[in-house]
MARMAR-18158 format. One record per residue (C-alpha): x, y, z negated. Coordinates in steps of 0.25 Angstrom, whole numbers, padded with zeros to 4 digits, always signed. Each point is the difference from the previous one (the first is absolute). Layout:
XYZ
...
***
This chain:
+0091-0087+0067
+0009+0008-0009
-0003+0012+0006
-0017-0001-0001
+0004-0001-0016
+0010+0012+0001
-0012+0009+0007
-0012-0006-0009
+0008+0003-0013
+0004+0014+0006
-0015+0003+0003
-0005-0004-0015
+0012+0011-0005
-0004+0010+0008
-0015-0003-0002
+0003+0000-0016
+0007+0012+0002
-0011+0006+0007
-0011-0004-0010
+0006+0005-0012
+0000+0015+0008
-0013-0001+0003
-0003-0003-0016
+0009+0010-0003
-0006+0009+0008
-0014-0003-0003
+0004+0001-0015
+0006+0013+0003
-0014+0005+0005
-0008-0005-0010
+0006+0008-0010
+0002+0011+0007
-0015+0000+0001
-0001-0002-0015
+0010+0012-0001
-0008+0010+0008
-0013-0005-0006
+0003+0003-0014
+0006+0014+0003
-0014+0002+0008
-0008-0003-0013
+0008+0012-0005
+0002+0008+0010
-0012-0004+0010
+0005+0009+0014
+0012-0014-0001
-0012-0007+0007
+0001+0009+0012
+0013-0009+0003
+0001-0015-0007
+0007-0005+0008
+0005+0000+0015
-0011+0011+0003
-0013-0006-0009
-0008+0012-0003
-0010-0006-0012
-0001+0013-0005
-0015+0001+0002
-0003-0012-0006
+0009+0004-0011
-0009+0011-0002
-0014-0008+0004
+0002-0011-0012
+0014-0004-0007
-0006-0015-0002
-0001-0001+0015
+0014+0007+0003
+0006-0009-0010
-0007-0013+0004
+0005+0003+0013
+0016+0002-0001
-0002-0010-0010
-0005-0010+0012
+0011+0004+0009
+0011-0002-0011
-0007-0015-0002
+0001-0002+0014
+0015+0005+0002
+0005-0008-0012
-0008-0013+0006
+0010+0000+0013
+0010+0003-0008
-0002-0012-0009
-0003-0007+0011
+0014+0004+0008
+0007-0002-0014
-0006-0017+0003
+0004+0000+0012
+0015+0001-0004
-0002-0009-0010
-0006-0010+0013
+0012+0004+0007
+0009-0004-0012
-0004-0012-0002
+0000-0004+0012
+0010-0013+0004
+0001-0005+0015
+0005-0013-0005
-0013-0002-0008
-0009+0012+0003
-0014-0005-0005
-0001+0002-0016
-0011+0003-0009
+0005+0013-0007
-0001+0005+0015
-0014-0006+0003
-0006+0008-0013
+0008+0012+0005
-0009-0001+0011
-0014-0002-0005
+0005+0012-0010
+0000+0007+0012
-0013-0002+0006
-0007+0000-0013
+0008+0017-0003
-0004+0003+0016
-0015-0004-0001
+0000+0008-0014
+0006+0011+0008
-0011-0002+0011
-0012+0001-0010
+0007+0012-0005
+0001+0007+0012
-0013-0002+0002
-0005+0007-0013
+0010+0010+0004
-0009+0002+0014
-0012-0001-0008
+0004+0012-0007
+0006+0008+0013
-0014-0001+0006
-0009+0004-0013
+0010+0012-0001
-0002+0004+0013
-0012+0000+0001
-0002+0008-0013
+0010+0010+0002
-0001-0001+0015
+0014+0001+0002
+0012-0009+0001
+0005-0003-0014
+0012-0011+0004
+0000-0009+0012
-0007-0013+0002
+0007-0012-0001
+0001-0010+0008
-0001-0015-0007
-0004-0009+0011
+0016-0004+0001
+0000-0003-0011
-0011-0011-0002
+0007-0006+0011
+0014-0001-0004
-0007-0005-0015
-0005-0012+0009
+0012-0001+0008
+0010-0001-0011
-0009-0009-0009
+0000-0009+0012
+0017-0001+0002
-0001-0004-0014
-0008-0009+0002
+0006-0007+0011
+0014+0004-0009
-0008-0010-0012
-0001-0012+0010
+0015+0003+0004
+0004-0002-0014
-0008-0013-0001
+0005-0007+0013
+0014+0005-0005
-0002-0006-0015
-0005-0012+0008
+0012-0002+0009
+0010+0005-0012
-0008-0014-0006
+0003-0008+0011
+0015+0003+0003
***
C-alpha cells in the first residue's frame, strides 16, 4: 500500500511541474505575441513574422482593427491555458490523499469549465473572423482554430467537479458520523 502512495504523490509532482511549464510557456507566447505586435504597429513588415512563422502582414496592411483584434484573440486564448495550467497547480497543491475531496478544489474545477467554455465561444469569433477575412481578401490571413476540444473538455471537467462536489458531501457526511 505504501508504495501506490509513493507513485501517486510522485505522479502529482511531476504533473505540478509539468503544468507550471506549460503556463510558463504559454505566458511566454503571449507576450511574445504582444512584443511583436506593438513593434508591427510601428514598423508594419514585423507582421510578416509574429510569431513561429505567422505572416499577418497583409491583413496588417488590409485593416489595423482586424490585425489587432486578431493577435488580440490569440493572446486571450494563450493567457486562458496558461491560467488555466496555473489552476491546475493550485488543484495539485491542495491536494491530500488522506482527505482528497474539498471545496476550494471543486470551485478550482468549475473555474475551469466556466475559463474553457469562454475560451470556446472565443474561438469561435475567432473563426468567425478567419472566414470573413478570407473570403474578403481571398487569402489565408491566420489559420483556423479548431474549438470543438474544447466544448468538450468544458463539459468533461464541469462534470468531475461535480462528482468531486458529491465526494465532498459523503466525506463531510462520514467525517459527521465517526
Amino acid at each position: 500500500m505504501k508504495s501506490q502512495r509513493t507513485k501517486t504523490e510522485t505522479l502529482l509532482e511531476v504533473m505540478n511541474i509539468l503544468a507550471w511549464l506549460v503556463a510558463i510557456t504559454l505566458s511566454i507566447k503571449a507576450f511574445s505575441f504582444l512584443t511583436t505586435y506593438s513593434m508591427s504597429l510601428f514598423k508594419p513588415e514585423v507582421a510578416k513574422d509574429l510569431y513561429q512563422g505567422l505572416n499577418l502582414y497583409e491583413l496588417r496592411k488590409y485593416n489595423i482593427y482586424q490585425y489587432s483584434f486578431k493577435i488580440l484573440c490569440h493572446i486571450m486564448i494563450d493567457l486562458s491555458l496558461a491560467y488555466i495550467s496555473f489552476l491546475a497547480t493550485q488543484i495539485i497543491s491542495k491536494i491530500n490523499l488522506k482527505k482528497p475531496f474539498i471545496t476550494e478544489v471543486v470551485q478550482l474545477l468549475e473555474r475551469i469549465s466556466y475559463i474553457l467554455l469562454g475560451l470556446w465561444m472565443l474561438m469561435v469569433i475567432t473563426n468567425i473572423q478567419y472566414a470573413y477575412l478570407l473570403k474578403t481578401l481571398g487569402s489565408r490571413q491566420g489559420e483556423w482554430i479548431h474549438g470543438g476540444p474544447y466544448i468538450f473538455m468544458t463539459g468533461l471537467i464541469f462534470l468531475i467537479a461535480q462528482v468531486y462536489k458529491r465526494g465532498v458531501e459523503i466525506q463531510a457526511d462520514n467525517d459527521l458520523t465517526i
